[in-house]
Z-matrix of the N, CA and C atoms (Angstrom, degrees):
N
C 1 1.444
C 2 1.532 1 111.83
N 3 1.484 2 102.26 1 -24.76
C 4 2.002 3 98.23 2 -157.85
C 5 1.770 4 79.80 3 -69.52
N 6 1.515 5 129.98 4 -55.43
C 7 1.119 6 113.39 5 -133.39
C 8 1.336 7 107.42 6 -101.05
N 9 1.006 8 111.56 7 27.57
C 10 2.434 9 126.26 8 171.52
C 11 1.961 10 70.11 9 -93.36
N 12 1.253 11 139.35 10 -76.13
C 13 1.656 12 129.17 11 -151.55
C 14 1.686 13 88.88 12 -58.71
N 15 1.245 14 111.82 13 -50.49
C 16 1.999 15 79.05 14 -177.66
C 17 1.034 16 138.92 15 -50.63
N 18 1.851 17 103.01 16 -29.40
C 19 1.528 18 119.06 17 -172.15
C 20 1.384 19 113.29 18 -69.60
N 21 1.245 20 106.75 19 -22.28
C 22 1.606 21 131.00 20 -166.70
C 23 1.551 22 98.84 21 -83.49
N 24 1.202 23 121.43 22 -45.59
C 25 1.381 24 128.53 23 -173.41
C 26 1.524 25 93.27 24 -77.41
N 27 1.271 26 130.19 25 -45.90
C 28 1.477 27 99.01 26 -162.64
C 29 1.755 28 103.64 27 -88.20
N 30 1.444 29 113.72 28 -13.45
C 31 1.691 30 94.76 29 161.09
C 32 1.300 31 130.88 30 -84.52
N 33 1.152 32 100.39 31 -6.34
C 34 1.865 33 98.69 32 155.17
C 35 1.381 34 123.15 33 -88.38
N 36 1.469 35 136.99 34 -22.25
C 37 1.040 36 142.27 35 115.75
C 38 1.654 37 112.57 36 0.27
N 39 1.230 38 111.52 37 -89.10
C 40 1.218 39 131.68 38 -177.21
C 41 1.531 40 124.82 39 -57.03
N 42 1.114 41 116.43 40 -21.23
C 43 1.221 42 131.86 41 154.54
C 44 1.916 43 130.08 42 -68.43
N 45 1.441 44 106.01 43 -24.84
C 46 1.195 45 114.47 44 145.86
C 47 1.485 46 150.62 45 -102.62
N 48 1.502 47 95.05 46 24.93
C 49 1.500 48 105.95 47 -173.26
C 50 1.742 49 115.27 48 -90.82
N 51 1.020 50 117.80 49 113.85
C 52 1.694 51 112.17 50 171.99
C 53 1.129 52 119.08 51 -34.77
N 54 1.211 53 134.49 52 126.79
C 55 1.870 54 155.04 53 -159.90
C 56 1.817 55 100.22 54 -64.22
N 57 1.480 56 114.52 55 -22.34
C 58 1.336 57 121.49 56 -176.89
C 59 1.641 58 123.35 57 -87.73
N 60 2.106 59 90.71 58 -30.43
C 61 1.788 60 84.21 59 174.06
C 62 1.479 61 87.57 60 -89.48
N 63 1.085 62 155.88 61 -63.75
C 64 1.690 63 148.06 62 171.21
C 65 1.149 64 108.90 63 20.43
N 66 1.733 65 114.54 64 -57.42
C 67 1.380 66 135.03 65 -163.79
C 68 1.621 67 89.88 66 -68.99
N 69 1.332 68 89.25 67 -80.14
C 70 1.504 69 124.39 68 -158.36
C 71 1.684 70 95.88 69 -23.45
N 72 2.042 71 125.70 70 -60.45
C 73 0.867 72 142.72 71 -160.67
C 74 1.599 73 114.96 72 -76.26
N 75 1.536 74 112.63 73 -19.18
C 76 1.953 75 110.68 74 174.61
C 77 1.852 76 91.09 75 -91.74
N 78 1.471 77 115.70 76 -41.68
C 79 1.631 78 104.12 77 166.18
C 80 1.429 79 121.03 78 -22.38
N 81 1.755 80 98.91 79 -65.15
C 82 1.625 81 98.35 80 -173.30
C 83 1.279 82 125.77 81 -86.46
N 84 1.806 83 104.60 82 -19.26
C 85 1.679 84 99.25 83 165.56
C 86 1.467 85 122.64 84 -54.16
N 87 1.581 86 117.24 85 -35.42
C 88 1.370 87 128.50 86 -176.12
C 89 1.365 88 98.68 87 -80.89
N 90 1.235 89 136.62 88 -47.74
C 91 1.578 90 103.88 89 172.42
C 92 1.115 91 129.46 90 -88.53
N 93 1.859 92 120.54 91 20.03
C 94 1.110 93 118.85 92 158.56
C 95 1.987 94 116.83 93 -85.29
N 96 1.262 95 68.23 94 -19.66
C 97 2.208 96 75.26 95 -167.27
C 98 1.881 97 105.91 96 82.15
N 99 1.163 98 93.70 97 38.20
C 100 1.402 99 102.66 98 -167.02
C 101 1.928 100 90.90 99 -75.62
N 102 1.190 101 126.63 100 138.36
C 103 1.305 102 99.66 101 -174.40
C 104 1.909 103 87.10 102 -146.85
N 105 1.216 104 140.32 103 -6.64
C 106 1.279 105 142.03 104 145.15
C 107 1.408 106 111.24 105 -71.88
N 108 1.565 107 76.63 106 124.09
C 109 2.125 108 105.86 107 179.23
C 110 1.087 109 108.16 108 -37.64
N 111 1.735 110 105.24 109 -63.95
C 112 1.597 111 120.69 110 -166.33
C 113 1.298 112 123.67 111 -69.82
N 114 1.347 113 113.93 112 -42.19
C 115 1.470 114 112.63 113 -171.23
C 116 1.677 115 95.78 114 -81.06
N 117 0.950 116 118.92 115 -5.69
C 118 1.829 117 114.57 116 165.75
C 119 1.437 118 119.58 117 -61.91
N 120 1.659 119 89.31 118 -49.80
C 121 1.301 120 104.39 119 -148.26
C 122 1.920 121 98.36 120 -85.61
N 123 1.425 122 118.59 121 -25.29
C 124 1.012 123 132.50 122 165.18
C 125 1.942 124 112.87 123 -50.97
N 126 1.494 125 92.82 124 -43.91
C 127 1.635 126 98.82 125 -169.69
C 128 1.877 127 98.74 126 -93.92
N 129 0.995 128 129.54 127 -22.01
C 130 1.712 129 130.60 128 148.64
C 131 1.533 130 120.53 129 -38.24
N 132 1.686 131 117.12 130 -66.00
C 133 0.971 132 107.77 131 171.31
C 134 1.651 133 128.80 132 -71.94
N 135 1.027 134 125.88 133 4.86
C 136 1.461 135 127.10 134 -174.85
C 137 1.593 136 82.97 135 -111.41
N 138 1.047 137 155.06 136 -7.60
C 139 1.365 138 162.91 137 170.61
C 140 1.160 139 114.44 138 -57.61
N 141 1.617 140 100.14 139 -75.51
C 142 1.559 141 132.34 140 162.63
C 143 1.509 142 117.08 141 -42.85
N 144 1.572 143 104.80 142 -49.98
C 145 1.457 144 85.91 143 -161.92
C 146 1.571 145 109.15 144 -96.72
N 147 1.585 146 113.23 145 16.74
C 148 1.497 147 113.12 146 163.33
C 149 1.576 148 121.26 147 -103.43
N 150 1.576 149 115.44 148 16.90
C 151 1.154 150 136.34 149 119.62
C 152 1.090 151 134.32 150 6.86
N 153 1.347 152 164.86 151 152.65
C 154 1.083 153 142.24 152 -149.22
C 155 2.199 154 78.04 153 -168.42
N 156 1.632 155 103.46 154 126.09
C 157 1.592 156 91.64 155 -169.41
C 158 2.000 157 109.33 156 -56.50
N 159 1.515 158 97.31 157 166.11
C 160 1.453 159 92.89 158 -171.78
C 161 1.428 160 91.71 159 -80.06
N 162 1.144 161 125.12 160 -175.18
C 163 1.507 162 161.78 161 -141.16
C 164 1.369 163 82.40 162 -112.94
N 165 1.731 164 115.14 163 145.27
C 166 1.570 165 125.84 164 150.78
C 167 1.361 166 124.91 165 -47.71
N 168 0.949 167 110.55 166 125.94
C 169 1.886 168 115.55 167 -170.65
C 170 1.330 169 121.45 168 67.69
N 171 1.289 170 128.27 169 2.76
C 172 1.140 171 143.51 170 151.65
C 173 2.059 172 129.72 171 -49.16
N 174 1.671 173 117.49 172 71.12
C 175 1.039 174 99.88 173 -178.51
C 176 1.360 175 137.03 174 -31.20
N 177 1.343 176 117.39 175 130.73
C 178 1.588 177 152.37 176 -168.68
C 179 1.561 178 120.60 177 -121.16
N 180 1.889 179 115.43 178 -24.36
C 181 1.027 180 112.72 179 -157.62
C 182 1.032 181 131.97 180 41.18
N 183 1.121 182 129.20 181 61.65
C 184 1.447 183 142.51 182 -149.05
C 185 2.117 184 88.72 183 -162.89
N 186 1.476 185 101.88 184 135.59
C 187 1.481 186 101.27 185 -174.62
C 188 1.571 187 94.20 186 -107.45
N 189 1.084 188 109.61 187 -176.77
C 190 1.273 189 110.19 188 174.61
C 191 1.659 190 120.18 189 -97.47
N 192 1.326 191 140.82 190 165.25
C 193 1.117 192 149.46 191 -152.36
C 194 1.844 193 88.16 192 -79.41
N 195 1.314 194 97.03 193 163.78
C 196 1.569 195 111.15 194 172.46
C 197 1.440 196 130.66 195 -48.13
N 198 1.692 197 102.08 196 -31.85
C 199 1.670 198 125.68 197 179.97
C 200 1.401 199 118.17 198 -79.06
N 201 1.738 200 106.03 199 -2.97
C 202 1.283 201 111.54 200 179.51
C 203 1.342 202 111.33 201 105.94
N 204 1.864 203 113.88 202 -43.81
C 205 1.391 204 104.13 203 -162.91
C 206 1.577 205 107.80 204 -89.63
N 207 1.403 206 98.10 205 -175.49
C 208 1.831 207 110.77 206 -175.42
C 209 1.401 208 105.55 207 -35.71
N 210 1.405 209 94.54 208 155.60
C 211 1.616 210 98.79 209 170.53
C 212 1.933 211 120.75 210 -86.08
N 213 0.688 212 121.34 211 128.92
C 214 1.343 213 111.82 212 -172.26
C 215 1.464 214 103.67 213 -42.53
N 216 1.785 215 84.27 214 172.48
C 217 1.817 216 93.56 215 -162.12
C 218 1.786 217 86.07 216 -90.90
N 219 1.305 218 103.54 217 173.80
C 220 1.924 219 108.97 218 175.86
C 221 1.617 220 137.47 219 -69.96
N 222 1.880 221 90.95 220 -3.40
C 223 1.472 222 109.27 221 175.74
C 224 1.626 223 100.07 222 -109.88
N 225 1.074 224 114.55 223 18.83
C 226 1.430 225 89.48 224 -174.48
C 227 1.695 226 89.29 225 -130.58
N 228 1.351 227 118.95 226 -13.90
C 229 1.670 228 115.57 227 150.46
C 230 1.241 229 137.07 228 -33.49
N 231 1.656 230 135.84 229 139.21
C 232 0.785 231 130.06 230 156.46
C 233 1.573 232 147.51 231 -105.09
N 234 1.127 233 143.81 232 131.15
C 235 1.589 234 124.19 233 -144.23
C 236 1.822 235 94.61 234 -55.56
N 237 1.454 236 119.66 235 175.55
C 238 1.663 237 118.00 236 -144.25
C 239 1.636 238 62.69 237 -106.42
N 240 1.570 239 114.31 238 -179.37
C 241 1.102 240 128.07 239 172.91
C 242 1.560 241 111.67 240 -149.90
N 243 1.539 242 105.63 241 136.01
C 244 1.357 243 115.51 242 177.97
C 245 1.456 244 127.40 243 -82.93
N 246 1.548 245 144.19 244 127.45
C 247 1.668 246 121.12 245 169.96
C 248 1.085 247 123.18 246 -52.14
N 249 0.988 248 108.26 247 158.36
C 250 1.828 249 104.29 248 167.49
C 251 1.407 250 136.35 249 -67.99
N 252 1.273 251 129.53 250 155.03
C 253 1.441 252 112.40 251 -139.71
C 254 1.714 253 76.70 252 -108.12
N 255 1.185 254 84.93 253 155.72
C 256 2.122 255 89.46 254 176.83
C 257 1.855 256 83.21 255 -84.65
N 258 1.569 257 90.32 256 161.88
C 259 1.904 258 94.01 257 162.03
C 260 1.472 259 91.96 258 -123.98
N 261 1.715 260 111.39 259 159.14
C 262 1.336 261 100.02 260 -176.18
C 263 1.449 262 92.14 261 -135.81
């Protein structure tokens, strides 16, 4: 069970990453020989989030919120949250 919520966390993760570090980040995994998931994916997000936000109109792949407007910036996110699971 624990590791379907990781998988879940890192495709929502992954769902907000700009199409440019995407690139940028299998670039350097392959010329690192980086070949563990985790310690990638560990050194991706500390990658990402020293980032500097993109520029206005600057693709992000990122859609906009339901209300139409921009999508929030990546500091002003909050981690997603799951309900509680009944136990039976």
């Amino acid at each position: 069970m624990a590791a379907s919520g990781g998988n879940r966390r890192s495709r929502s993760f992954m769902m907000r990453v700009p199409l440019a570090f995407d690139a940028q980040v299998r670039g350097r995994m392959k010329k690192e020989g980086i070949e563990n998931q985790s310690a990638f994916w560990r050194k991706a997000m500390v990658f990402y989030l020293a980032q500097p936000d993109p520029e206005p109109g600057e693709d992000t792949g990122e859609e906009p919120d339901e209300d139409g407007g921009p999508a929030p910036s990546r500091n002003d996110r909050t981690p997603p949250t799951t309900p509680p699971r009944s136990s039976r």
